[in-house]
C-alpha positions in Angstrom: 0.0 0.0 0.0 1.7 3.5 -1.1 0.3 6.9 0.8 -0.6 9.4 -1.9 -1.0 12.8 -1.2 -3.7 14.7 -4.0 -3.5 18.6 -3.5 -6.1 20.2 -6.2 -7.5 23.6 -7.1 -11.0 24.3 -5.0 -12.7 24.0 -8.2 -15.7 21.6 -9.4 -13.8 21.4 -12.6 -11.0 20.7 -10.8 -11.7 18.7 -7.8 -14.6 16.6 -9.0 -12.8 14.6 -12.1 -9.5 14.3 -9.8 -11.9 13.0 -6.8 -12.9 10.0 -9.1 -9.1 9.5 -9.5 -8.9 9.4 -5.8 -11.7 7.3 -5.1 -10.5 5.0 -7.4 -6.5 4.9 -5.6 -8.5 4.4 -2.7 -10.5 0.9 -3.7 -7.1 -0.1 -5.5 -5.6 -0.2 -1.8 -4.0 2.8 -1.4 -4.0 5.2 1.2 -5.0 8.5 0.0 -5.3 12.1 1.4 -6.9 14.4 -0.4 -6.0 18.2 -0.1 -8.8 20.8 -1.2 -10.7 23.7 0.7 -14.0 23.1 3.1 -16.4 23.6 0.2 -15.2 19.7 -0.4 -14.8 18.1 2.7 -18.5 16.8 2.7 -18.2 15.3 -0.7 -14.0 13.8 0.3 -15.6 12.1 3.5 -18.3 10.3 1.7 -16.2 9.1 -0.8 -14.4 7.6 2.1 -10.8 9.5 1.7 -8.9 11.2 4.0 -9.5 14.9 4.4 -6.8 17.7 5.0 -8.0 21.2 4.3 -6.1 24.1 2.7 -4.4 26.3 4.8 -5.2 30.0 5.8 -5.9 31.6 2.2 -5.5 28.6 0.2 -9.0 27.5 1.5 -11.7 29.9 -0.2 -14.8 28.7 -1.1 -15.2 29.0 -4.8 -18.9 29.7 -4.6 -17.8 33.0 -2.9 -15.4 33.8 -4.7 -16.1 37.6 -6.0 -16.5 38.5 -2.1 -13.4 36.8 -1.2 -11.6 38.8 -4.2 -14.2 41.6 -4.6 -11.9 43.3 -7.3 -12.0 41.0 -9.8 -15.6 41.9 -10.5 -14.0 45.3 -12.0 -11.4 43.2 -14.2 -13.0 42.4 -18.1 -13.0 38.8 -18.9 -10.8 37.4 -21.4 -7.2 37.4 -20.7 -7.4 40.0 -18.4 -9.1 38.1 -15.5 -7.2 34.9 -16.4 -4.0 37.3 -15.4 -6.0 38.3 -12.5 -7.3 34.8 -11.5 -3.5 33.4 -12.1 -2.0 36.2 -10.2 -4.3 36.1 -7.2 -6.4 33.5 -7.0 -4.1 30.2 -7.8 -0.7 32.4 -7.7 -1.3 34.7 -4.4 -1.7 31.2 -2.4 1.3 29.7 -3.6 3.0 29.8 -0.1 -0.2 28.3 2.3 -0.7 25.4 -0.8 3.4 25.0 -0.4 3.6 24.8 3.6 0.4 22.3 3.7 1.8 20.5 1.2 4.9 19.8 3.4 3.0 19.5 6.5 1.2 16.5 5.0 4.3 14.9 3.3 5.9 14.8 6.8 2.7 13.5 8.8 1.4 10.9 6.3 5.2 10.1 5.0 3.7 10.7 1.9 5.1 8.6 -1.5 3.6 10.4 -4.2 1.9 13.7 -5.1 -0.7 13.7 -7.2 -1.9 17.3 -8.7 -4.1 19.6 -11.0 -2.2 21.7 -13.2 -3.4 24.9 -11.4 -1.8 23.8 -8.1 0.5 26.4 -8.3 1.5 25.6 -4.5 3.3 22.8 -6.0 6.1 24.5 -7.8 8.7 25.4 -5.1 8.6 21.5 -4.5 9.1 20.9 -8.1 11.4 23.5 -8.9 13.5 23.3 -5.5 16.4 21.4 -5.1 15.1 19.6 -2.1 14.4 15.5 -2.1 10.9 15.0 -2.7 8.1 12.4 -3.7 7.5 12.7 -7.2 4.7 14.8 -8.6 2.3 13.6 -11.0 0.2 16.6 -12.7 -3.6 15.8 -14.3 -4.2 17.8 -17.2 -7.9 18.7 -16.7 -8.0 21.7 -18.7 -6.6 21.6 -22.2 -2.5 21.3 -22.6 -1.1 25.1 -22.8 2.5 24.1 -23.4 3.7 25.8 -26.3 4.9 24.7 -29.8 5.5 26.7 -33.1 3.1 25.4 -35.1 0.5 26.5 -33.0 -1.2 29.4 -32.6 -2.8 29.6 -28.5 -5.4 31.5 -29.5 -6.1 29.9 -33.7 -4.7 26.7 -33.3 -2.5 24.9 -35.9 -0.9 26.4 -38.7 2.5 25.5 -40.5 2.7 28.0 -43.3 5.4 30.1 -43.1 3.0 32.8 -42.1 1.0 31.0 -40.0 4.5 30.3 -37.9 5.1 33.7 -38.0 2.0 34.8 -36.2 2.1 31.6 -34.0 5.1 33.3 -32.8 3.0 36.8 -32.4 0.6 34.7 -31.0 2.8 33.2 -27.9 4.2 37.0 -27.2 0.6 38.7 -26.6 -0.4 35.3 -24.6 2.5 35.9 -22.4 2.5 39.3 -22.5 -1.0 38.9 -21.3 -0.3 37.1 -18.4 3.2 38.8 -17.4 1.6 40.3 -14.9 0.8 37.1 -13.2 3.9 35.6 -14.2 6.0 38.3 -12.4 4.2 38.0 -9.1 4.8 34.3 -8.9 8.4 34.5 -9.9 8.9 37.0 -7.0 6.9 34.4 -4.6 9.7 31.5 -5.8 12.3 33.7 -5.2 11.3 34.0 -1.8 12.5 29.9 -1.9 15.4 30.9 -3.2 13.8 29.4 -6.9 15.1 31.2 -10.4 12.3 32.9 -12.2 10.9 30.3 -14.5 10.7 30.6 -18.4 7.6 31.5 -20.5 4.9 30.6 -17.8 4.4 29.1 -14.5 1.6 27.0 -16.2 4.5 25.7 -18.8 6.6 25.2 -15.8 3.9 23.0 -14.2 3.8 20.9 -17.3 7.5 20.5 -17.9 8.5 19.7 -14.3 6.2 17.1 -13.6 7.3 13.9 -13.0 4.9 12.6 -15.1 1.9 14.7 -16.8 -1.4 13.1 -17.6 -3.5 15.1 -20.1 -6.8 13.8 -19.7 -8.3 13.7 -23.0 -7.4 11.7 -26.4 -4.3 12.9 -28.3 -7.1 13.3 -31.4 -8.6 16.1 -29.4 -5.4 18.1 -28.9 -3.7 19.7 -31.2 -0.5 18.4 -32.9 2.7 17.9 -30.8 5.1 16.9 -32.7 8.1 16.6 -30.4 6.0 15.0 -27.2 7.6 15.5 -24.0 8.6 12.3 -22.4 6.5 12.9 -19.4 3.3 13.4 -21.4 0.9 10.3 -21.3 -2.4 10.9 -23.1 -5.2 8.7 -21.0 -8.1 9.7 -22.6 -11.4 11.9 -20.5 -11.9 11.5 -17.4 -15.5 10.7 -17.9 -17.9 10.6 -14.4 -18.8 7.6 -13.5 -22.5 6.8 -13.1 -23.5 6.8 -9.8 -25.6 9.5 -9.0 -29.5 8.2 -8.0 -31.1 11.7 -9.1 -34.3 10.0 -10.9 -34.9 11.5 -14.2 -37.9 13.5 -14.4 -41.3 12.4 -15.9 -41.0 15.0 -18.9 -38.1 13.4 -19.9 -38.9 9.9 -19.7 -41.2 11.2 -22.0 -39.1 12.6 -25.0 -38.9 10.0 -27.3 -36.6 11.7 -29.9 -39.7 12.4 -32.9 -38.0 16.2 -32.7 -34.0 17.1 -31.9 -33.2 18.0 -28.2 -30.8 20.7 -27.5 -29.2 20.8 -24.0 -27.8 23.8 -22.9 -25.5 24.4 -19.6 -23.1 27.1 -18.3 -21.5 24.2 -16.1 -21.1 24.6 -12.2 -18.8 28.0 -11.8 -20.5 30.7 -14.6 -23.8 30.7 -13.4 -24.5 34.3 -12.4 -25.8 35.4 -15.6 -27.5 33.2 -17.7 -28.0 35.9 -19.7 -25.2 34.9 -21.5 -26.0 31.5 -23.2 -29.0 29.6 -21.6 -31.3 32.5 -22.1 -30.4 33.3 -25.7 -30.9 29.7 -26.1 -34.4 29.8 -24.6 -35.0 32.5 -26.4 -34.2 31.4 -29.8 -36.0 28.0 -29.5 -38.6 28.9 -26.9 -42.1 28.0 -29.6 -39.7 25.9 -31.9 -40.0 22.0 -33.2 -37.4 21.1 -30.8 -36.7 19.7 -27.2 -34.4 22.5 -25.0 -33.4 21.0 -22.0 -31.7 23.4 -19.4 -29.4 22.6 -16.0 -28.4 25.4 -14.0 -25.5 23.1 -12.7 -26.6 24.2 -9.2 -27.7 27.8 -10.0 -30.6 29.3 -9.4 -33.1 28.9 -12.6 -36.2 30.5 -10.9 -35.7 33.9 -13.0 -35.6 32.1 -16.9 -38.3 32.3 -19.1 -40.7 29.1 -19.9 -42.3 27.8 -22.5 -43.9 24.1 -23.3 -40.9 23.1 -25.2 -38.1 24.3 -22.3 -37.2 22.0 -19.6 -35.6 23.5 -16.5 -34.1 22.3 -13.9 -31.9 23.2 -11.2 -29.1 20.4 -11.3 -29.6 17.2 -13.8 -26.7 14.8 -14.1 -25.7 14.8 -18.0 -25.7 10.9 -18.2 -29.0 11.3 -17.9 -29.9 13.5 -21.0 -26.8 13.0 -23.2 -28.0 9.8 -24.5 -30.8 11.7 -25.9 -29.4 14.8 -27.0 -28.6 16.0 -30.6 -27.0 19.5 -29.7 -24.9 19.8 -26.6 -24.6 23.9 -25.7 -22.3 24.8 -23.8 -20.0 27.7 -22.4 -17.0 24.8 -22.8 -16.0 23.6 -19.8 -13.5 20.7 -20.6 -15.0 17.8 -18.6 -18.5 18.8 -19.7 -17.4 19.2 -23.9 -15.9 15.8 -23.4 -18.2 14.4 -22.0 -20.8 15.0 -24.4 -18.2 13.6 -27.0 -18.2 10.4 -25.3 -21.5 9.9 -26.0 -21.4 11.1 -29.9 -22.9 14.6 -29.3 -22.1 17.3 -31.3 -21.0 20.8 -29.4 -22.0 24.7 -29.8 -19.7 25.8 -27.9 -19.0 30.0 -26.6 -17.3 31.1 -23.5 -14.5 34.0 -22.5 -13.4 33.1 -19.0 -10.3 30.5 -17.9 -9.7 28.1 -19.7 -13.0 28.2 -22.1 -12.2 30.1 -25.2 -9.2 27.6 -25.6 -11.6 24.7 -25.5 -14.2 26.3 -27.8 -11.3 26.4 -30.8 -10.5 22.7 -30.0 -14.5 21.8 -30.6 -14.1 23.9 -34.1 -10.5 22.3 -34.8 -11.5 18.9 -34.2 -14.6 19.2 -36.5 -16.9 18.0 -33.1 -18.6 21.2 -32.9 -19.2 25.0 -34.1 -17.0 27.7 -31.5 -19.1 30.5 -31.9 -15.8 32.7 -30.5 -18.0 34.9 -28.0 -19.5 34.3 -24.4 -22.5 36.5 -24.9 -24.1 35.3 -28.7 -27.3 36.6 -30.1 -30.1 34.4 -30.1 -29.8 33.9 -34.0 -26.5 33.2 -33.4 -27.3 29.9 -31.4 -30.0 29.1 -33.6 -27.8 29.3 -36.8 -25.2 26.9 -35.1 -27.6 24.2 -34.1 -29.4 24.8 -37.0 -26.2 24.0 -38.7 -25.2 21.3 -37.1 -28.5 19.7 -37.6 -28.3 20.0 -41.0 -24.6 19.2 -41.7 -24.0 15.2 -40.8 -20.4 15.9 -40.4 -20.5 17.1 -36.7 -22.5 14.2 -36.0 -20.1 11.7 -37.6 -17.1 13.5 -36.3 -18.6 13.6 -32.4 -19.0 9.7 -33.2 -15.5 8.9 -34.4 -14.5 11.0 -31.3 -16.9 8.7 -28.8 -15.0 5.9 -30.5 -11.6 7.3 -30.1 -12.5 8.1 -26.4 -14.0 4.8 -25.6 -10.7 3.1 -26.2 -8.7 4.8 -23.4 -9.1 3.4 -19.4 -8.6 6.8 -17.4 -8.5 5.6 -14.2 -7.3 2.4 -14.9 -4.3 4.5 -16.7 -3.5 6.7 -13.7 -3.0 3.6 -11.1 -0.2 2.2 -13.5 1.6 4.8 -13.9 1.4 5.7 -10.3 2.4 2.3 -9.0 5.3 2.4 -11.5 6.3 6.1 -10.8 6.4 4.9 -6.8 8.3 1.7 -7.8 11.1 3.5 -9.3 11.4 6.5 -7.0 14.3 7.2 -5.6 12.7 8.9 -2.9 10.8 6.0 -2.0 14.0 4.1 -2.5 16.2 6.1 -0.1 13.3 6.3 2.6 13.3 1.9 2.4 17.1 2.6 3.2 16.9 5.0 5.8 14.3 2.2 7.3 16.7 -0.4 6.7 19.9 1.3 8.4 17.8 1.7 11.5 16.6 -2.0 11.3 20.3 -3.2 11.1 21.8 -0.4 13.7 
C-alpha cells in the first residue's frame, strides 16, 4: 500500500474529475489524502478518503469567490481576469498550498503527489532542489505548453506565415499574463527558486514527474516533439453513480423532434444571460426539445415555455444519450463528455480556460466555436441549426466517442502511479533509511 498525497484547485472542474481519481486509488488499496478547501470536505468524506483542508488563504470557497476577491468583478473577462485569477487566486496562495503541502508529506510520509495543473502551490517543490516524492500533474484543462506550429489562440498552422503569427501569437499570450507571471516568480524567489521561463503553467507541465493530459491525443492539437513525461489517457469521464431520478418530462421525449441541451456548467452561473437564455429564447415555440441545467444555479428567473425543460441540477448521463446538440459555455469535462456519447458541441465562452476549449470543438470538426461568451439568439440558432443539418459534426462527435471509448482513465492513472512509486528514488532512499535503522 503507497500513501498518496492529491493537493487540487478548489474548483468543481478541478476537484470533482480528480476526486474520481482518488476514489479509485483508494478501492485499489491505497492510502490517499486528499487536499482541497471546506467547500469539499462533505463530498472527500463520503467518498471515504482522508480529508486535509487548505491552509489560511488557500481555503476559499469558490462559490464566494467575487466577495473573497471583490476586485476582480472590475477586471473584463478574457485574458485580463485569467492574469488576475492566475495572479491572485491560484498564484497569491502559492506559499499556504506549499507549507500544507509539506505538512502532509511529513505527517502521512507521503510517497507520491498527485496534482491539477493549477496547483501552483506545488512549484517550489518541483522547482527546488530539495528531495521529494514525485509529482504527478492531471491535465484537466486543455495542454497550454507551447509549440511553433501552434497558434494559443487559432490553433495549428505550419505555413510560413501562419508560424510567424504563431510566434506573435505566444508573445501577446504571455504578455497577457506577465503580470501574473512576475508576481509568482517573485513568490519563488522568496525559496530561493530562479524565475521560470515562459509561464508558471509551462513550468507545471515541464517539471512534472509525469503529466497526464486527460483527454485523447485526437482532441489536442499536434505535438510533434512530445515530452517524455506526457501520457495521453483519454477523459476522465464521471462515473454513473448518482440516484437523481430522471424526471417524468423526460422519460417522456422519445426523440420524434431534436433536443438541444444547454449548460453554463457549475462555476459561470450568475448570468444566464449569457448563453442559456439566448438559447431559450431562440428555440422557446420551436420543433425542438431544450433542456436546461443550471448546474446548481438558481433557474427560478428564466423564461418558460412548453418546449423548455428546466431544472436546477440534472446529471448529463441522464440526458446526453438523448441529446442531438450539446450547448455549452466549454468547460473541458463537460465538452468531453458529451463527446463520449457522440454529441455534437456549440460551444461559446470567454473566462479560464474556455475560449481555448471552444477552438479545440471547431479544430476537431466535433462542434461549431461561436468565439464569444454573450451570442445573439440567432447566433445559437444558426449553429444548431447548422449542425442539424450538416451530418459531419455528428459523424465527427462519433468517431471521437469511438476514439474516447478506447482509453481506461482511471485504470491509466493507477499504473503509472504504482510504476512512478516503484522507481522513485525517494521511496527508495526512505526503504534505506528504514533499513539502516533496522540493522543499527
Amino acid at each position: 500500500m503507497s500513501r498518496i498525497l492529491v493537493a487540487v484547485s478548489p474548483f468543481p472542474g478541478h476537484a470533482n474529475p480528480i476526486l474520481l481519481v482518488a476514489e479509485h486509488l483508494s478501492r485499489q488499496g491505497h492510502q490517499v489524502v486528499f487536499n482541497c478547501s471546506e467547500a469539499f470536505r462533505e463530498k472527500v468524506k463520503a467518498a471515504g478518503l482522508n480529508f486535509a483542508p487548505l491552509l489560511r488563504s488557500a481555503n476559499y470557497d469558490y462559490r464566494l469567490l467575487d466577495e473573497v476577491f471583490p476586485e476582480r468583478l472590475a477586471v473584463p473577462e478574457g485574458l485580463s481576469r485569467v492574469d488576475y485569477d492566475v495572479q491572485h487566486i491560484f498564484g497569491g496562495v502559492i506559499p499556504d498550498q506549499y507549507e500544507g503541502l509539506l505538512e502532509l508529506i511529513e505527517e502521512y510520509e507521503i510517497d507520491l503527489v498527485l496534482i491539477d495543473l493549477a496547483f501552483y502551490g506545488a512549484l517550489p517543490l518541483m522547482l527546488g532542489d530539495k528531495p521529494r516524492p514525485p509529482v504527478v500533474t492531471c491535465g484537466v484543462l486543455p495542454y497550454f505548453l507551447k509549440r511553433p506550429g501552434v497558434s494559443p489562440f487559432t490553433g495549428p498552422n505550419t505555413t510560413p506565415e501562419g508560424m510567424l503569427q504563431n510566434a506573435k501569437d505566444d508573445l501577446i499570450f504571455e504578455g497577457a499574463l506577465s503580470g501574473s507571471t512576475t508576481s509568482i516568480n517573485q513568490i519563488l524567489g522568496r525559496y530561493g527558486i530562479s524565475p521560470v521561463e515562459d509561464l508558471p503553467l509551462h513550468a507545471v507541465v515541464k517539471k512534472s514527474d509525469i503529466y497526464l493530459q486527460f483527454t485523447a491525443e485526437e482532441f489536442e492539437y499536434p505535438i510533434p516533439d512530445k515530452a517524455g513525461n506526457l501520457q495521453f489517457i483519454g477523459p476522465l469521464v464521471p462515473k454513473i453513480i448518482d440516484q437523481t431520478e430522471a424526471p417524468k418530462w423526460l422519460k417522456s421525449i422519445d426523440g420524434s423532434r431534436p433536443v438541444l441541451f444547454v449548460t453554463q456548467g457549475t462555476l459561470a452561473n450568475e448570468d444566464f444571460g449569457q448563453l442559456v437564455g439566448p438559447t431559450i429564447e431562440a428555440f422557446a415555440g420551436e420543433d425542438v426539445e431544450v433542456i436546461v441545467t443550471g448546474g446548481g444555479g438558481d433557474v427560478s428567473g428564466l423564461k418558460r415555455s412548453p418546449n423548455v425543460h428546466i431544472e436546477r441540477y440534472l446529471p448529463y448521463h441522464l440526458v446526453l444519450p438523448k441529446t442531438d446538440v450539446f450547448i455549452t459555455n466549454g468547460g473541458y469535462n463537460g465538452v468531453q463528455q458529451a463527446l463520449s456519447f457522440g454529441v455534437p458541441v456549440v460551444a461559446g465562452g470567454a473566462t479560464e480556460d474556455k475560449p481555448f476549449v471552444c477552438a479545440r470543438v471547431a479544430w476537431s470538426g466535433t462542434g461549431i466555436d461561436l468565439k464569444t461568451a454573450n451570442p445573439t439568439p440567432q447566433q445559437v440558432k444558426d449553429a444548431v441549426k447548422q449542425i442539424l443539418e450538416k451530418p459531419q459534426y455528428r459523424e465527427r462527435a462519433r468517431e471521437m466517442e469511438k476514439v474516447f471509448a478506447q482509453h481506461n482513465a482511471l485504470e491509466t492513472v493507477v499504473k503509472v502511479i504504482e510504476a512512478t512509486i516503484a522507481d522513485s528514488a525517494w521511496r527508495k532512499s526512505e526503504r534505506s533509511e528504514e533499513n539502516e535503522t533496522v540493522l543499527d
